[in-house]
N, C-alpha and C positions, 0 to 999 in steps of 0.2 A: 209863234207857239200857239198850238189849238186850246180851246177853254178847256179841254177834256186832259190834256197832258200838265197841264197849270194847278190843274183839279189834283190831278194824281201826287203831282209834286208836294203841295199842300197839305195831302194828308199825309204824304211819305216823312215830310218835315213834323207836321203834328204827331204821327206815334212815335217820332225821336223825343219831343217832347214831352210824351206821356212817361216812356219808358227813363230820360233822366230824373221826372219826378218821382217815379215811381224805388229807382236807386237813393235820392235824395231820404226817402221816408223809408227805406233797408239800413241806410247806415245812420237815422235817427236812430232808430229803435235796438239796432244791433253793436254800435263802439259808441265811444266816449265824446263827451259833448266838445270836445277839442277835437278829432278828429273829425265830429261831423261837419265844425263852424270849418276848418280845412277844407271838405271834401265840397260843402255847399260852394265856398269863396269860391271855390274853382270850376264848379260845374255852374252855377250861375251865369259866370259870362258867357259859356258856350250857351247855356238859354237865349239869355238875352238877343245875343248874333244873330240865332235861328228867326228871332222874330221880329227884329230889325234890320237884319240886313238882308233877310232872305224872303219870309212872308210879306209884312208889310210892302218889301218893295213890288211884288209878287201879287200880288191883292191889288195895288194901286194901278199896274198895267194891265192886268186880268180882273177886273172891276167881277167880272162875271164867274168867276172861278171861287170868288169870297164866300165860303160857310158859312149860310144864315148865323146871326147871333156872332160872328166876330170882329170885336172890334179892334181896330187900328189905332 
């Protein structure tokens, strides 16, 4: 894999992550504190995965692909 394609990947991963955060803090604001502690429980894991099993490992073989400022 090219550093450029690694790169790509990276941020392809990173705006999934913006965009569940960004659902996460709609359905603060928008239902009820049980449905959110619901809908968090369940989209947190899929966080998580993005950034451990996809990034980090990601980062670790493509040293050079790593966005200033992220840490592992």
């Amino acid at each position: 894999m090219k550093k450029e394609l690694a790169q790509q990947i990276g941020q392809e991963v990173d705006e999934m992550l913006n965009r569940f955060g960004a659902t996460l803090q709609l359905v603060r604001d928008s239902c009820t504190e049980e449905e959110f502690k619901w809908y968090k429980s369940t989209v947190s894991p899929v966080m998580g995965a993005l950034v451990l099993d996809v990034l980090n490992p990601l980062y670790k073989k493509y040293p050079e692909a790593k966005p200033e400022g992220y840490d592992d």
